[in-house]
C-alpha positions as CSV (number, residue, x, y, z in Angstrom):
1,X,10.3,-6.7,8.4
2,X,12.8,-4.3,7.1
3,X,15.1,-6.6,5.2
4,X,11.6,-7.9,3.9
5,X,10.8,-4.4,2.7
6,X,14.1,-4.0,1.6
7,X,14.2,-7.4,-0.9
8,X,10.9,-6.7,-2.0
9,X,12.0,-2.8,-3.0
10,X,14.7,-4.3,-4.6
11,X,12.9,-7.1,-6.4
12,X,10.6,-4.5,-7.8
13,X,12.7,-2.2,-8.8
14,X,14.4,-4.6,-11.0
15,X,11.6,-5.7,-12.6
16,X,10.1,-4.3,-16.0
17,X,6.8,-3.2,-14.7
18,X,7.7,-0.4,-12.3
19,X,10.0,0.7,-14.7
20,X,6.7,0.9,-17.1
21,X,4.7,2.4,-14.5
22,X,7.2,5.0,-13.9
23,X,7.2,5.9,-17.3
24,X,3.5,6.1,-18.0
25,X,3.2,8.8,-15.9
26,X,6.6,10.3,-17.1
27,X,5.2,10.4,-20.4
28,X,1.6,11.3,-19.6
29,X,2.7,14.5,-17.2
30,X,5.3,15.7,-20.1
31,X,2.6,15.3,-22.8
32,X,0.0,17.5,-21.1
33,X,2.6,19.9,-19.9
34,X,3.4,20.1,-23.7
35,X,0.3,20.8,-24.9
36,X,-0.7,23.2,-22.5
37,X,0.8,26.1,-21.4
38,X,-1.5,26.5,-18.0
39,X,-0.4,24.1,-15.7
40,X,-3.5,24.1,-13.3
41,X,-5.0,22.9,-16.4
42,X,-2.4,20.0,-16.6
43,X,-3.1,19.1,-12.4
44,X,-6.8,18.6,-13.1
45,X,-6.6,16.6,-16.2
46,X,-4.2,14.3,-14.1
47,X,-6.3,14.6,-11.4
48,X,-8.8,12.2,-13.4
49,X,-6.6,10.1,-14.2
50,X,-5.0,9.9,-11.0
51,X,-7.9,8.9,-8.6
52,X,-9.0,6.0,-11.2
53,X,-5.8,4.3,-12.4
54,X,-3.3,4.4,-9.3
55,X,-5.9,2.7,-7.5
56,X,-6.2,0.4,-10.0
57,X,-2.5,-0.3,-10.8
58,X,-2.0,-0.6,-6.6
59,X,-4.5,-3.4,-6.9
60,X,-3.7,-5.3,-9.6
61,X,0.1,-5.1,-8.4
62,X,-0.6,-6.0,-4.7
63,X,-2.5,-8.9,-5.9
64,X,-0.4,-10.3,-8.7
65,X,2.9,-10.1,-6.1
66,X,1.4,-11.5,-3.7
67,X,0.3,-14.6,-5.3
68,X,3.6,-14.4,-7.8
69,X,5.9,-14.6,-4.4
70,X,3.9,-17.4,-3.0
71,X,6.7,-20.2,-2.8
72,X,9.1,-17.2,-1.4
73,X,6.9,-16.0,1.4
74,X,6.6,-20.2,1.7
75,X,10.5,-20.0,2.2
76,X,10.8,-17.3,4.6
77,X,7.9,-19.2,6.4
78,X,10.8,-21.6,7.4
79,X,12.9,-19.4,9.3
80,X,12.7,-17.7,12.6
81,X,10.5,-15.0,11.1
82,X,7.2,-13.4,12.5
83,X,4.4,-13.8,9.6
84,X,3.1,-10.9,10.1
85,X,6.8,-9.3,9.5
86,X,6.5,-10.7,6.3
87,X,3.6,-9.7,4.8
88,X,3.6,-6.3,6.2
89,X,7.4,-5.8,4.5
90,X,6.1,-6.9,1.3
91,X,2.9,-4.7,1.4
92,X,4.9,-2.1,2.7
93,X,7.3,-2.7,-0.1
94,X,4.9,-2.7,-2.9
95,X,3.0,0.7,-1.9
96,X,6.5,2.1,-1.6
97,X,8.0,0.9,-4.9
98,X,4.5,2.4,-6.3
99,X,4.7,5.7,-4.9
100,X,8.0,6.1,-5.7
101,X,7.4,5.8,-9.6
102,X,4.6,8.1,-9.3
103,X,6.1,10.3,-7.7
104,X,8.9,10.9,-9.7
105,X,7.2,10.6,-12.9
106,X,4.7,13.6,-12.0
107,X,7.8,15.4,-10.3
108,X,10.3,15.6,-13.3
109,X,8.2,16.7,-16.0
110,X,6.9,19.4,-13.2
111,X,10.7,20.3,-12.1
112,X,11.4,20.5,-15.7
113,X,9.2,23.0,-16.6
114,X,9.4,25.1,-13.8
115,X,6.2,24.1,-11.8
116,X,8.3,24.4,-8.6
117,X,8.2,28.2,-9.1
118,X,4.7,29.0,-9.8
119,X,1.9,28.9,-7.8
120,X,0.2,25.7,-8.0
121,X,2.6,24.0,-6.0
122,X,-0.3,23.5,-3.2
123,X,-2.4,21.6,-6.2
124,X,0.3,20.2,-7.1
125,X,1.2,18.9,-3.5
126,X,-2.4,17.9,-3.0
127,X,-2.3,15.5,-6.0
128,X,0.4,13.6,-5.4
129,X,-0.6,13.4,-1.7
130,X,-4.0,11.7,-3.0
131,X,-1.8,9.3,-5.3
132,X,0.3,8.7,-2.2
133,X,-2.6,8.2,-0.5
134,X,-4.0,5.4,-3.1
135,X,-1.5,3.6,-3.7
136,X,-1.3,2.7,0.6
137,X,-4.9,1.8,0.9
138,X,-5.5,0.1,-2.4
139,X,-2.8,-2.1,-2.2
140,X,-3.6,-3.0,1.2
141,X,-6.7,-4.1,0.5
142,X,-5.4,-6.1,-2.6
143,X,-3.3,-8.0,0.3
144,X,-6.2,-8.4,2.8
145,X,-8.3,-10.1,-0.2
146,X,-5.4,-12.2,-1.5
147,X,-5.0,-13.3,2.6
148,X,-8.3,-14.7,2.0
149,X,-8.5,-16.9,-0.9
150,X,-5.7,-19.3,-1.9
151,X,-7.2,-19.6,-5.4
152,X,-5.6,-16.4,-7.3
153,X,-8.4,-16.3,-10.0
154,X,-10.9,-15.8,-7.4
155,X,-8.8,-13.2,-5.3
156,X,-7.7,-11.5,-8.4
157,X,-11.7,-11.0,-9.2
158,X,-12.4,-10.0,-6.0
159,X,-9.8,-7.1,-6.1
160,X,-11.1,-6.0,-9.3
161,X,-14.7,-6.2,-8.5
162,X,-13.7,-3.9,-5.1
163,X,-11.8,-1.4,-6.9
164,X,-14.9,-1.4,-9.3
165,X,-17.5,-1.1,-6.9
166,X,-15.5,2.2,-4.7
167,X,-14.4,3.7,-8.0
168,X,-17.9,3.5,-10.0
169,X,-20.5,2.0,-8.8
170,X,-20.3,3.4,-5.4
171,X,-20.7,6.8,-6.7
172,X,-23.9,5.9,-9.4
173,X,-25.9,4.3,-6.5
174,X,-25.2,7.8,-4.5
175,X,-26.6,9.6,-7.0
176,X,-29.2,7.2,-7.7
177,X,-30.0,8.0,-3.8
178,X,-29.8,11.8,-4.2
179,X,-31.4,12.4,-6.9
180,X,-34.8,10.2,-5.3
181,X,-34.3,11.8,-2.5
182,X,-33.8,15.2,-3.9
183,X,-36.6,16.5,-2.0
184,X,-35.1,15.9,1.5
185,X,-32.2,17.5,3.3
186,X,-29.0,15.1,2.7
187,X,-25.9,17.6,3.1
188,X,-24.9,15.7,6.2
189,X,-25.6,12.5,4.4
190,X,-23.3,13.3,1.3
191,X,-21.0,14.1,3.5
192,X,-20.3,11.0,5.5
193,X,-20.8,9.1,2.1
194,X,-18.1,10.7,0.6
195,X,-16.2,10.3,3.6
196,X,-16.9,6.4,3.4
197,X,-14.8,6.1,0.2
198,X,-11.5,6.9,-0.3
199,X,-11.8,7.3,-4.0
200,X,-14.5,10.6,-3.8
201,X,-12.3,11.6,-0.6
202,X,-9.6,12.3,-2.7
203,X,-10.9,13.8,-5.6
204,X,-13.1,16.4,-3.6
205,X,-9.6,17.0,-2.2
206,X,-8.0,18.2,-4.9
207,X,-10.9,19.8,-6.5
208,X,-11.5,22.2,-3.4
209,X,-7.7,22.9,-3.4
210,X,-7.8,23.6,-7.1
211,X,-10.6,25.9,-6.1
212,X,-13.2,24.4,-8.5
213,X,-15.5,23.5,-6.1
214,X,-18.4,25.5,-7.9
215,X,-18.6,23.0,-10.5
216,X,-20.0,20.8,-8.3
217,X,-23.3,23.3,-7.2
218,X,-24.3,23.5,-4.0
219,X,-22.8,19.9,-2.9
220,X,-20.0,21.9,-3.5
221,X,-20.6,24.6,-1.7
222,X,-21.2,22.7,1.5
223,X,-17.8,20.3,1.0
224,X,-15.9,24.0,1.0
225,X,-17.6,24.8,4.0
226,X,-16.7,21.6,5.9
227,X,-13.2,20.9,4.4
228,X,-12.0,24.1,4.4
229,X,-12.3,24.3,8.4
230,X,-9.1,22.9,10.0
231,X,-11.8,20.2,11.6
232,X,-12.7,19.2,8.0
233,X,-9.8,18.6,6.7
234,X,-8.2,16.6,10.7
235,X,-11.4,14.4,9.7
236,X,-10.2,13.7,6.5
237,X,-6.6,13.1,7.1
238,X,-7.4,10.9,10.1
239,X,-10.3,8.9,8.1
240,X,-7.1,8.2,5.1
241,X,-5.4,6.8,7.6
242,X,-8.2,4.7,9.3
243,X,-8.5,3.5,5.6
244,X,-4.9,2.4,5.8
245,X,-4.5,1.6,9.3
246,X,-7.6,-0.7,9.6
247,X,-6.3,-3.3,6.4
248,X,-3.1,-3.3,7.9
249,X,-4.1,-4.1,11.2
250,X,-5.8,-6.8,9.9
251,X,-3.2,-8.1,7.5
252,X,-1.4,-8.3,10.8
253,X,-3.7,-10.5,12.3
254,X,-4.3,-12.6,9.5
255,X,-0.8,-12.8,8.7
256,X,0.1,-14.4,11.8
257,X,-2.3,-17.3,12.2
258,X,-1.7,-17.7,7.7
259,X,-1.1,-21.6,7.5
260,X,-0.1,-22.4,3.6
């Protein structure tokens, strides 16, 4: 598995599109860090960004690898290798070759401008945790649907349409709900909704640490109350991992009776 992980760093590495990733972000941080002086400012805008696009990029490249490596993963098939050794180095692979450029193209631009020495670091800290974060579940669920359907149109679509539905649909049908429902007592019930998707986990997440939670009324309030407790956020941290734990479970299971 670790010489898997290992090739399929390497592989990515070389290639032109982590390279472009990387320097999206590079460019993005160093823009807004230009433009404004107030760099809690900066985190929130990229916050936005952040919880939408890396889930988005960690789907589209789990799935386009994946089905781009086919004949290689065929190959290794013919050795004395466990199957589920090789998918879980290539997913493990992937997410890392991810985090890696996002993490260094949010870090220099910070380092450069002295973020390191102010206090934001905990924001800052939080948002690339929640990109971290992203890029492990999404892609694993990119390599759980691509397990599941030979034809890549159809698992590509699949992907998109999941990252779609936990990015914005999921959220307009829970306010669709609350706002019906607006009469009845649903703190608990937002709560364990939110909890449900990864996508509004980690954006409340950086929101309470950014200590903007107000914005959000008296939803708000009640997220502060229960994430702020060292409970709240043990839930949290252990319901991200479920959410990256569970996929790659799976992908172990499926990976060892995958016939080709």
């Amino acid at each position: 598995m670790l010489k898997v992980l290992k090739y399929t760093l390497y592989d990515l590495l070389r290639s032109g599109w982590s390279w472009i990733y990387f320097g999206f972000y590079l460019l993005l941080t160093f823009s807004l860090l230009f433009l404004n002086n107030d760099v809690s400012k900066s985190v929130i805008t990229l916050m936005n960004v952040l919880v939408v696009l890396t889930s988005l990029i960690a789907v589209v490249f789990g799935s386009m690898y994946y089905y781009n490596s086919r004949e290689f993963i065929e190959l290794l098939l013919g050795q004395p290798l466990k199957r589920s050794s090789i998918f879980i180095g290539q997913y493990l692979g992937v997410s890392l070759s991810l985090s890696l450029s996002l993490l260094l193209g949010l870090g220099i631009p910070f380092a450069f401008y002295g973020g390191f020495n102010t206090e934001v670091i905990p924001d800052f800290s939080m948002l690339l945790l929640a990109g971290v974060f992203q890029n492990f579940i999404f892609t694993a669920l990119a390599y759980n649907l691509s397990l599941y359907h030979e034809n890549r149109i159809k698992g590509f679509s699949y992907a998109i349409l999941m990252w779609l539905f936990l990015t914005v649909l999921y959220d307009g049908l829970f306010l669709i709900l609350l706002m019906n429902y607006s009469a009845y007592p649903l703190e608990k019930f937002s709560l364990v909704a939110t909890l449900l998707n990864p996508v509004d986990l980690s954006r409340i997440l950086i929101m309470l640490q950014l200590d903007i939670s107000a914005l959000m009324g008296y939803t708000g309030a009640v997220f502060k109350q229960f994430f702020g407790t060292g409970l709240g956020l043990f839930t949290v941290a252990a319901i991200l991992l479920l959410w990256i734990i569970v996929p790659v479970w799976n992908l172990y299971r499926k990976g060892n009776n995958k016939d080709f």
